[in-house]
C-alpha positions as MATLAB code, in Angstrom:
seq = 'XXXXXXXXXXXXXXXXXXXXXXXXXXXXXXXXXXXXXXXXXXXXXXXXXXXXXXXXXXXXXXXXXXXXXXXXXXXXXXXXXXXXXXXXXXXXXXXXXXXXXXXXXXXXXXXXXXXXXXXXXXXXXXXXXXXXXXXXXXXXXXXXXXXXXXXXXXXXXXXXXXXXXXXXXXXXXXXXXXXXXXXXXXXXXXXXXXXXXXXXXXXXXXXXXXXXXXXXXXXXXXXXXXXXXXXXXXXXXXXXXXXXXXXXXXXXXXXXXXXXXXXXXXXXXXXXXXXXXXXXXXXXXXXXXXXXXXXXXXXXXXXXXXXXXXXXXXXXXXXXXXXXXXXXXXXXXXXXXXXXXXXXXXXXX';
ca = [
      -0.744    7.870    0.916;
       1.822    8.819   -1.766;
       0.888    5.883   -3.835;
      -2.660    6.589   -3.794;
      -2.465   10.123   -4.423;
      -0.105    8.750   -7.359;
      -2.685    6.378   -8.736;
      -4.979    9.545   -8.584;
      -3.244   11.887  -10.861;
      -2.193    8.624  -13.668;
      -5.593    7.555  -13.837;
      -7.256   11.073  -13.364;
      -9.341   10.862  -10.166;
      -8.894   13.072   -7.020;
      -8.018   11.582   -4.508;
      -7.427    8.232   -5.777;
      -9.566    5.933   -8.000;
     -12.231    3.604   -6.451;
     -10.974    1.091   -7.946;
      -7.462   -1.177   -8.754;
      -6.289   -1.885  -12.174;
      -5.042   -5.116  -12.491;
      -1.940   -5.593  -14.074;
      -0.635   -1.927  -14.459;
       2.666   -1.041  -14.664;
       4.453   -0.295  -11.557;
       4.657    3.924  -10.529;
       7.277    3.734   -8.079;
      10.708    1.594   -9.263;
      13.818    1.005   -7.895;
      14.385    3.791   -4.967;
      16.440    6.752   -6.066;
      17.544   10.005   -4.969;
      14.704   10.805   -2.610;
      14.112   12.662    0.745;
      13.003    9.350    2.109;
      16.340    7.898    2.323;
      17.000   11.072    5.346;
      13.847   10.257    6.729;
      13.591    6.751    6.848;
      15.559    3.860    7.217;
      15.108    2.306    3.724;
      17.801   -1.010    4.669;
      17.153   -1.711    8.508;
      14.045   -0.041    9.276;
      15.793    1.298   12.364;
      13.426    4.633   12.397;
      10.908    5.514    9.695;
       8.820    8.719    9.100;
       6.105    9.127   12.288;
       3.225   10.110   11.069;
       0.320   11.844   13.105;
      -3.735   10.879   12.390;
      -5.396   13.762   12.137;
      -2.376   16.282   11.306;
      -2.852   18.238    8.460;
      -0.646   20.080    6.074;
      -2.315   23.171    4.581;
      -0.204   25.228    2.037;
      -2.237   28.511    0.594;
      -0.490   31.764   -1.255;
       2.176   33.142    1.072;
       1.434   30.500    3.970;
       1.504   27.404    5.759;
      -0.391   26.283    8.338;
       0.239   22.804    9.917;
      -2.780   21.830   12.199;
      -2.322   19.201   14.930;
      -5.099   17.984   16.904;
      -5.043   18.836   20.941;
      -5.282   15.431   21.381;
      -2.478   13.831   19.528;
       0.012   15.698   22.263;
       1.288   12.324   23.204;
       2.484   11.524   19.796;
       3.688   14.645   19.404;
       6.217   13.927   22.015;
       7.174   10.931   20.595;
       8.106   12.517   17.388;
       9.931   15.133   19.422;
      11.960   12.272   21.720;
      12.883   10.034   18.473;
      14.259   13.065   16.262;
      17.837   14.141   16.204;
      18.460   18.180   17.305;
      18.747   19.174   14.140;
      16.040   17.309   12.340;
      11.755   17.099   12.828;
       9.898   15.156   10.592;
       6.227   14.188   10.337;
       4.011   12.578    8.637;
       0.621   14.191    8.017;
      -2.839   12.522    6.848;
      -5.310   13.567    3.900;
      -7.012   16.467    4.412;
     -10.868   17.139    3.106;
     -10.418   20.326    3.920;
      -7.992   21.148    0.704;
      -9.074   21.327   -2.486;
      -5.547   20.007   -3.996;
      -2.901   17.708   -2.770;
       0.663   17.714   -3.596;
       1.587   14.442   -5.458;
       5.181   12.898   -6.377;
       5.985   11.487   -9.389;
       9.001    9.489  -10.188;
      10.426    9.715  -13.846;
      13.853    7.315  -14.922;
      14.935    7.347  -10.672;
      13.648   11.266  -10.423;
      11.366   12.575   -7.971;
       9.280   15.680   -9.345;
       5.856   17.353   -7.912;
       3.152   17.893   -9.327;
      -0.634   18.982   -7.707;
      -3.280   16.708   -8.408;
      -6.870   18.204   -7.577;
     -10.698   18.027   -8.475;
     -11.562   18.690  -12.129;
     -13.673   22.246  -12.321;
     -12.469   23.464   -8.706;
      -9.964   26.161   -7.907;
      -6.739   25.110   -6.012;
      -6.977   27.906   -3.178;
      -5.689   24.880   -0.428;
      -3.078   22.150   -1.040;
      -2.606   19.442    1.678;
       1.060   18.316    1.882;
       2.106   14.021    2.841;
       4.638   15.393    5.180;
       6.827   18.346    6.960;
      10.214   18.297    7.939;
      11.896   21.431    9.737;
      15.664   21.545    9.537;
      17.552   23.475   12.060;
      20.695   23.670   10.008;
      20.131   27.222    8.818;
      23.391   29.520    9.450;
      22.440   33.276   10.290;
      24.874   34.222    8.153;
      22.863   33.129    5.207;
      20.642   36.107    4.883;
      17.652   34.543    5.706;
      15.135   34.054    8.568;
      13.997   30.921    7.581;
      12.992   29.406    4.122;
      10.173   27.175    3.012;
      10.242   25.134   -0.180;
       8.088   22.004   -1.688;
       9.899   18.928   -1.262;
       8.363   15.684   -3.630;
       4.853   15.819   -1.950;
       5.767   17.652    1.658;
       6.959   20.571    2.898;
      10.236   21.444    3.758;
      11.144   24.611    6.606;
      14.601   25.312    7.217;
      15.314   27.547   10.068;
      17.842   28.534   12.277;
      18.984   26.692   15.682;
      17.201   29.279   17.499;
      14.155   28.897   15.617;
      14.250   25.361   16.381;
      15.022   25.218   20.113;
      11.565   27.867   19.884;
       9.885   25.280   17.591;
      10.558   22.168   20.403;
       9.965   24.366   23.467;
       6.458   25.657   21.474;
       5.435   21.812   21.198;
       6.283   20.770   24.759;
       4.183   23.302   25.924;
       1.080   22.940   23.307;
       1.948   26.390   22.324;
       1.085   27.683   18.633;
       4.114   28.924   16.716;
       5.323   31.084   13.680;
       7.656   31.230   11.366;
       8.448   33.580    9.176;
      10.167   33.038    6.054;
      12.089   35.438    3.413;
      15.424   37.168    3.741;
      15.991   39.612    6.775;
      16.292   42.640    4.359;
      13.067   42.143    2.268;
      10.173   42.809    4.227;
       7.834   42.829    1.889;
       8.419   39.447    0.316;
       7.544   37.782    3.392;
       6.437   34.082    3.598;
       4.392   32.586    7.099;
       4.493   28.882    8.183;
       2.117   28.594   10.970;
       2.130   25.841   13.569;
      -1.535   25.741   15.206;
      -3.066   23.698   17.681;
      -6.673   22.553   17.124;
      -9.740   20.942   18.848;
     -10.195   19.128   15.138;
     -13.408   17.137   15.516;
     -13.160   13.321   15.067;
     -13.825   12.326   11.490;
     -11.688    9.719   11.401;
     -13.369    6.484    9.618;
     -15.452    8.823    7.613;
     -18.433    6.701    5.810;
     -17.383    3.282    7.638;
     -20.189    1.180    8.964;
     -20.132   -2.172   10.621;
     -20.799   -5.418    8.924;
     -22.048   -6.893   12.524;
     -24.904   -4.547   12.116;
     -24.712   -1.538   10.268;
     -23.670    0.884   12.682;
     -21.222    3.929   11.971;
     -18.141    3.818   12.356;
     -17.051    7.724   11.996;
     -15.004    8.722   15.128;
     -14.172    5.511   16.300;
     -10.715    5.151   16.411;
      -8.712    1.789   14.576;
      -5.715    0.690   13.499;
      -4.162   -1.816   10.866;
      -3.627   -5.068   11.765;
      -1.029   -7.603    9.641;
      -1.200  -11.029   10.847;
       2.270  -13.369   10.518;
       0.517  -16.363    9.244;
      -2.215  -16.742    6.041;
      -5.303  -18.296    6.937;
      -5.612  -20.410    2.955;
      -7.935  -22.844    2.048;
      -9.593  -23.711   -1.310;
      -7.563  -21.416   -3.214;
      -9.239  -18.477   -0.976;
      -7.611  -16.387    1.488;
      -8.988  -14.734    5.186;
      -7.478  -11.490    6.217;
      -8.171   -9.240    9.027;
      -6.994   -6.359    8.495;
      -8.170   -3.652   10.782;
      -9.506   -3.540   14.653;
     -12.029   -0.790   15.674;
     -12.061    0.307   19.709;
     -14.947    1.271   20.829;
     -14.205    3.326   23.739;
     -16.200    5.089   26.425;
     -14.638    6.815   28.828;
     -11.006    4.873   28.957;
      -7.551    6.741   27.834;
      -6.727    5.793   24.284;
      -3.080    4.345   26.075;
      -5.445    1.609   26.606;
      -5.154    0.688   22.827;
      -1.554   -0.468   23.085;
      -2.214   -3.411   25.504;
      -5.296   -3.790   23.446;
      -3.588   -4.362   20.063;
      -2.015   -7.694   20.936;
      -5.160   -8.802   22.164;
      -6.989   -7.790   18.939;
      -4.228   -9.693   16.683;
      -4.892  -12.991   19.100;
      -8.489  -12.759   18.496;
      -8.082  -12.347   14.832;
      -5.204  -15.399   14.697;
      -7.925  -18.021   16.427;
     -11.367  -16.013   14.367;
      -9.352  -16.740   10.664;
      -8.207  -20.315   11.902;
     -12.245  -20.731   12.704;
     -13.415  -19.518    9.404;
     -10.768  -21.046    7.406;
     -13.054  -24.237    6.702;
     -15.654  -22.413    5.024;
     -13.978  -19.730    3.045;
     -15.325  -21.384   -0.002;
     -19.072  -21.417    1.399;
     -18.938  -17.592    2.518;
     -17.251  -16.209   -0.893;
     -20.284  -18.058   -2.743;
     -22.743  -17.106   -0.784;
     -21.466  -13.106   -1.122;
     -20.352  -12.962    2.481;
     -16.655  -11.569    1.855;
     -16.550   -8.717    4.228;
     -17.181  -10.317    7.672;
     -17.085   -7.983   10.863;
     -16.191   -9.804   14.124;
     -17.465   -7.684   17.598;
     -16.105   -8.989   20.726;
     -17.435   -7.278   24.506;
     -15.615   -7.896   27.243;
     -16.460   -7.237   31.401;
     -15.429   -8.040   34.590;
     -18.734  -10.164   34.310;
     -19.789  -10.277   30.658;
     -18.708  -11.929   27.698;
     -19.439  -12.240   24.070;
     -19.516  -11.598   20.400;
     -21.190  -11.091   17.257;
     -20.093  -11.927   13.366;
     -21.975  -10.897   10.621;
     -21.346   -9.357    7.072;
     -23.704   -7.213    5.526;
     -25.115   -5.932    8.526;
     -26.772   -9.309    9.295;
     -25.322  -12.160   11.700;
     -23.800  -15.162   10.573;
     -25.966  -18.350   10.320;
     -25.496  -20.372   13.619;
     -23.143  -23.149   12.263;
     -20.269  -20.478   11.570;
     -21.094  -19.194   15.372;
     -20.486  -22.340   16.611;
     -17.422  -22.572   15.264;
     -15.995  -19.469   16.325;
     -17.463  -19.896   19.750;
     -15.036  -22.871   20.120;
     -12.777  -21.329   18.807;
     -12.809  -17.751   20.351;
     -14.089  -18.369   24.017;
     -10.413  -19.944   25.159;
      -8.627  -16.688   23.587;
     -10.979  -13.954   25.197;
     -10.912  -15.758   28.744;
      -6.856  -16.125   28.928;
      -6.626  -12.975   26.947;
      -7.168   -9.666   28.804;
      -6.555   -8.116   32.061;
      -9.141   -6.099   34.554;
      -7.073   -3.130   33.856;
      -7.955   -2.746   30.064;
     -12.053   -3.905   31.138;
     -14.217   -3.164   30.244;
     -13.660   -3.814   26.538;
     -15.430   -3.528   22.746;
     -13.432   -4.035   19.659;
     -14.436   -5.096   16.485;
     -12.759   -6.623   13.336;
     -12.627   -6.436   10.123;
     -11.869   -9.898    7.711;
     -12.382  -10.071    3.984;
     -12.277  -13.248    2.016;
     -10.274  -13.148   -0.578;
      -8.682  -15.449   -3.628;
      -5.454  -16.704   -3.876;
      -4.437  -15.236   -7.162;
      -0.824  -16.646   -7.205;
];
């Protein structure tokens, strides 16, 4: 998200442009003095900055307000069981609701902030990429707490007090407030709220299906990277996300679902591989793949464009799908409906 919202304010479009420029110069260089080194493990990749679908980071005049969905109380905890004593970070999504978003810009190794937003509107709301609370404030200091703007997040240091009152709020899906300034100027008071919310599922905003044109708003997905590239004719296959469509199962079930999904997409590229050159001419470079699994029941669909693949291509992936899906899955994650998402690409190196 930080490069995007970068791309947005050098090429003046809010959020981001629609579009890549090919062969522009690089934003981001070598990695310098930046919050991310405390956050994330830049040389190991040992632990990285958790970030939370659906959490947003709302900063307004004299407030804060960071809104996490009821739901997302699992990874909440996870956050919460990763993080040191002193230390909670999180990473937050893009938020419609704002009218502004705070964007970082690096200059000669330099991190600075700027606020990108829509040309003609007001900035009365700017999202934030990220919050981090630090419990490392002394009492001594003169201050309750303190927020500040950190690169493109939020940064709220408070006491160890605060903090043990920040964890015990989280465990127990309790709203919390903090209140910023020094402890002998009551006027010049600062709020950084910490609010629980039924946020309705917009997730996938706009999406539809290439199987058939369905939406795809609320469902929920995830990214998918395969470890091998599926080449042929100087074209490339890559699936790279998997839709769930779920009806009354936990979302745990997506865990034991994900290797699954990657399996399916290893043997559907190897299948299509043949006739990457025959799709990409014929305008068929977004291909959806929709796989339905029951105790009793199996089968798929692939289409792009909302229309089903002509029945040479199906009999290929039937082959080559049918041996995956039957030594695949187990009764507890059935029944079962993903679908996923390849796009044909070329090889430009």
């Amino acid at each position: 998200m930080r490069l995007m919202l970068r791309l947005g304010a050098e090429y003046k479009a809010y959020p981001a442009p629609l579009t890549s420029i090919r062969g522009r110069k690089p934003l981001f260089g070598e990695i310098g003095h930046t919050i991310m080194n405390l956050l994330v493990d830049l040389r190991n990749y040992q632990y990285t900055l958790h970030n939370i679908d659906q959490l947003l980071i709302h900063m307004e005049m004299g407030k804060s307000c960071i809104k996490i969905p009821r739901k997302k109380y699992s990874d909440v905890m996870k956050v919460l069981n990763s993080s040191n004593e002193h230390v909670i970070s999180i990473g937050a999504s893009f938020s419609t609701e704002a009218d502004s978003h705070l964007v970082c810009i690096q200059n000669d190794g330099i991190y600075e902030t700027q606020a990108n937003s829509a040309t003609g509107h007001p900035r009365k709301v700017t999202g934030a990429s990220f919050v981090v609370f630090n419990g490392a404030l002394k009492t001594s200091s003169g201050f309750l707490a303190k927020s500040s703007i950190v690169e493109d997040g939020l940064m709220v240091q408070i006491t160890p007090e605060t903090m043990n009152g920040l964890r015990l709020a989280l465990r127990e899906q309790k709203d919390f407030k903090i209140t910023c300034g020094k402890v002998d100027a009551v006027d010049l008071r600062e709020y950084v709220d910490i609010c629980w919310v039924d946020a309705e599922e917009k997730g996938n905003k706009g999406v539809i299906s290439s199987v058939d044109g369905i939406s795809l708003q609320g469902f929920p997905s995830e990214k998918i990277k395969l470890e091998a590239d599926f080449e042929t004719d100087e074209k490339i296959v890559k699936c790279t996300e998997v839709f769930y469509f779920l009806k009354d199962q936990d979302l745990s079930i997506l865990s034991t679902s994900y290797q699954f999904a990657k399996e399916i997409a290893m043997a559907c590229s190897a299948a299509l591989c043949p006739h990457l050159k025959t799709l990409k001419s014929n305008g068929m470079n977004k291909i959806g793949l929709r796989v339905s699994i029951d105790t009793d029941m199996v089968e798929f669909q692939a289409g792009s464009e909302g229309q089903l693949l002509p029945q040479h291509y199906l009999n290929d992936l039937d082959s080559a799908l049918i041996p995956v899906i039957h030594g695949g899955t187990s009764n507890s994650s059935l029944p079962l409906e993903i679908e996923l998402v390849f796009f044909i690409i070329e090889h430009l190196f």
